[in-house]
N, C-alpha and C positions, 0 to 999 in steps of 0.2 A: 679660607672659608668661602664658601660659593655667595653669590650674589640674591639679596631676597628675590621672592618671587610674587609678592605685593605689595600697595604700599601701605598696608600695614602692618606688614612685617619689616620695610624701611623706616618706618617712623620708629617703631620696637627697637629697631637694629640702633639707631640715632640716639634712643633714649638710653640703651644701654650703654653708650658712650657720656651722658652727662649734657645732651642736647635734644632739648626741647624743641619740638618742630610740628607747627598745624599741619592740616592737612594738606591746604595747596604745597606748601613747600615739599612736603613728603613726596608728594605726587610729582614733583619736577625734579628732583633727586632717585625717585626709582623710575623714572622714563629716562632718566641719564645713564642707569646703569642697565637696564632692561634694552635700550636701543645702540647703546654704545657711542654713545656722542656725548661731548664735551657739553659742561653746564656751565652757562654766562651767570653771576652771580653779580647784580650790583642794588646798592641799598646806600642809606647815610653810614660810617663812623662805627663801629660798636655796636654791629647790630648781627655780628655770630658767621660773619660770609666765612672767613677764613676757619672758624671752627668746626667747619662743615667737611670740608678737607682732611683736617687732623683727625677727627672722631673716623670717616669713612676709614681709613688708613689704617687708625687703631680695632676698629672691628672688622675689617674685612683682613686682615693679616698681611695688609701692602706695607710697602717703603714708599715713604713718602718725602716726594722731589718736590722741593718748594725754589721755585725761579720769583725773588722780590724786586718784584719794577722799580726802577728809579730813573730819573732823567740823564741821559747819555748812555743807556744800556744799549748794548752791541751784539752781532751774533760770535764773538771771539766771548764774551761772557756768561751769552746765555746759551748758546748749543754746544760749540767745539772751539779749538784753537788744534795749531799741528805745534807741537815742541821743537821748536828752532831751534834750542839749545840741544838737544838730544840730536837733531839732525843733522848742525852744524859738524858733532863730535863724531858720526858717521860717516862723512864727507872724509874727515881728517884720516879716520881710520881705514876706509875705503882704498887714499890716495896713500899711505903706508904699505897696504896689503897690496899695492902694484891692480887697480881696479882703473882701467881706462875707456868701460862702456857708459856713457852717459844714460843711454837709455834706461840700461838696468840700473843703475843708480839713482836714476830718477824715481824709478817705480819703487826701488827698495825706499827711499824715503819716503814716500807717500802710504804707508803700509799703517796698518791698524794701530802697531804697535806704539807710532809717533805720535796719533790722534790722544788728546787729551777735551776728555767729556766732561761738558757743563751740564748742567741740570734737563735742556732739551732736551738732548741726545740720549743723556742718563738713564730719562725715564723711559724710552723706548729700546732698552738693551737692559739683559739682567735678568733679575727676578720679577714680577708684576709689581707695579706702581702705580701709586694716586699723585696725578702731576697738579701742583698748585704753584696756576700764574697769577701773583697776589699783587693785586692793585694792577693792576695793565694802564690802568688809564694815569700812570706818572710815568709812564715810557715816554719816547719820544712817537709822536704817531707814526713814522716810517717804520717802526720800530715793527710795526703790527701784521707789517707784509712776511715776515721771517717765520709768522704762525700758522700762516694758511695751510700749508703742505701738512703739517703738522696735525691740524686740526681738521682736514680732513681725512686725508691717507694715513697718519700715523707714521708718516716717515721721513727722514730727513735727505736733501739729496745733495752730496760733498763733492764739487768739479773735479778733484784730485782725486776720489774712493769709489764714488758712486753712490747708490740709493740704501740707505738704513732704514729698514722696514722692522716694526717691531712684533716682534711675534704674536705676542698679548699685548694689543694695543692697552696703555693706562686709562685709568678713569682721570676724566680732567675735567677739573672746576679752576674756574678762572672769575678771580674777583674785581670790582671795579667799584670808588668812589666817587668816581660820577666828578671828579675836578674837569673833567672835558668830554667829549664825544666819543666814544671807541668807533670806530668804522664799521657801517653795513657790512663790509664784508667776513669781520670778525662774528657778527651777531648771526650772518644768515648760516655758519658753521656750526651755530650750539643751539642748545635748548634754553632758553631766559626765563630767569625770575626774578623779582625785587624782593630783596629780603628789608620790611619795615621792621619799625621798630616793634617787640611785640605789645600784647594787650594787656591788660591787668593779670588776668587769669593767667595767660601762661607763663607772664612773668615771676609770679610769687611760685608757680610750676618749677622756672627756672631755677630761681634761691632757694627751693629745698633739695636740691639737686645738688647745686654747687657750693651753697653757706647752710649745711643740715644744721650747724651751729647755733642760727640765730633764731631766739623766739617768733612764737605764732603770730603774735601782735606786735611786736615791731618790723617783724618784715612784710604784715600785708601795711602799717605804715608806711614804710619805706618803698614800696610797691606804689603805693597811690601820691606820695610826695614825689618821687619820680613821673609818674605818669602827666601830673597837672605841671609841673616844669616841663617837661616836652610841651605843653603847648601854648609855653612862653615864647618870646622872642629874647632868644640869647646868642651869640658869637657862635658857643660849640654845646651841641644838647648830648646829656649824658648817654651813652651806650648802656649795652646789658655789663659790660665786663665793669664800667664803672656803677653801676648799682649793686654788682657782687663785693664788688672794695666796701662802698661805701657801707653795705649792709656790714660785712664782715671785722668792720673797723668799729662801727657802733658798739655792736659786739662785745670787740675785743676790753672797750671801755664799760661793757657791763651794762650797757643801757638796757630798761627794760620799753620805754616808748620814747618816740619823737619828743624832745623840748627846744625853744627856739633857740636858746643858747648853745645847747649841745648841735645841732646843727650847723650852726656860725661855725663853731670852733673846727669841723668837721667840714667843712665844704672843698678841703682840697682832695677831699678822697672822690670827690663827684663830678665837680667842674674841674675843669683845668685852665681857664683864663680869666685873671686877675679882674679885667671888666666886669666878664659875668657874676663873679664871687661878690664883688661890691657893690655891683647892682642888689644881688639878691640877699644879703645881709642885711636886716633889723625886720626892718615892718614884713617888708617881703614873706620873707623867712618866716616870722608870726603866722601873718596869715596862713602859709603856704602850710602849714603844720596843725593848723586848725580846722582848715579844710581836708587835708591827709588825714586824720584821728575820725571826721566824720568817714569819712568814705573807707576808710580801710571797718568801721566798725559792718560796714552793709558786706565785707569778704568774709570776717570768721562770722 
């Protein structure tokens, strides 16, 4: 599928994927794909980065190469490794078949055929891909020099092969939770946006999208009981994916509005740390539900 050519034909494109997207974001999502540069994606927790990736993927007809950062990731994990085992077994075959030029032997093992591709590499050889580097900021920071080549040429360069250029550079979003710094020089390579958490309006946008399931009125409650917890002070503030649970579970239990009880009973589907949940159980809760019933009645 070609690539739109405004951006509100990216935001159409987004939404026919099940993602909701204002207009600034549309607008740094179609200058990523209009310009051909990689998009820096960082924001709190649950706030749709990496869905952004998967939707473009699923609408634009790419494969999509997910490389997930973790602490002690390497480039034997994340671009290539050469199969020692397969080379070793070359060697042996080699010195059977009466093979005594080291030279050529050395060059036969360094051949394509030995090269075993990680998700880097992957995504620039193939068919066209959407490369998603999800969470970079839980790499190790050295980590972050093995990108630049990458992210700006689109190519990888192997001492032993040489330089992998990809024909169709991928589109690349690259996400980040902000647990530490990514380096200037990662950020001066891409186009940046913060993805917040959304607003009332696009959020209940959201849940008819993803929960069509759940009532008019419990979900713009659930929409505005969500909204006034964001701007509480708690350990971990609910994401969008957890206000689709949460909605989708009320739900499932037949609710037709907010009561404090059912709330209570229900808070592991929205919070996830035991603090927060006991913080916000009884009065809390009360309140919080009474004030939700006002404000979602000013959305239907």
């Amino acid at each position: 599928m070609s690539l739109p050519t405004t951006v509100e034909a990216t935001r159409q494109l987004l939404a026919e994927g099940g993602y909701v997207a204002d207009t600034s974001l549309a607008t740094s999502v179609h200058l990523a794909l209009a310009m051909g540069r990689p998009l820096f994606l960082e924001g709190e927790p649950g706030t749709g980065k990496t869905e952004i990736a998967k939707v473009l993927a699923e609408r634009l007809g790419r494969r999509l190469v997910r490389l997930q950062c973790y602490d002690g990731l390497d480039l034997a994990a994340a671009a290539y490794e050469w199969d020692h085992a397969r080379q070793l077994m070359e060697i042996r075959l080699a010195e059977t078949a009466g093979v005594t030029d080291r030279d050529r032997l050395s060059a036969d093992l360094y051949d394509r055929r030995f090269l075993i591709e990680r998700p880097l590499l992957s995504a620039l050889t193939g068919t066209p891909a959407v490369l998603l580097i999800d969470e970079l900021d839980r790499a190790d920071e050295p980590f972050e020099a093995f990108l630049l080549e990458i992210l700006a040429d689109f190519q990888i360069t192997i001492p032993e092969l040489g330089t992998i250029r990809a024909e169709t550079p991928p589109i690349v979003i690259i996400t980040s939770n902000r647990t530490r710094e990514v380096h200037d020089a990662i950020r001066r390579r891409c186009l940046y946006h913060w993805v917040d958490y959304p607003d009332a309006v696009r959020e209940r946008a959201i849940l008819r999208l993803r929960a069509p399931g759940v009532p008019e009125v419990l979900s713009a409650q659930v929409v505005a009981f969500v909204q006034k917890l964001r701007a509480g002070d708690y350990f971990k503030l609910p994401g969008v994916a957890e206000t689709i649970d949460w909605a989708q579970a009320l739900a499932a239990l037949e609710a037709k509005e907010l009561e404090p009880g059912l709330v209570d009973d229900t808070l592991g589907a929205l919070m996830k740390y035991q603090d927060d949940i006991a913080r916000l159980r009884g009065e809390e809760t009360a309140k919080l539900v009474a004030e939700a019933k006002v404000a979602a009645t000013r959305m239907l």
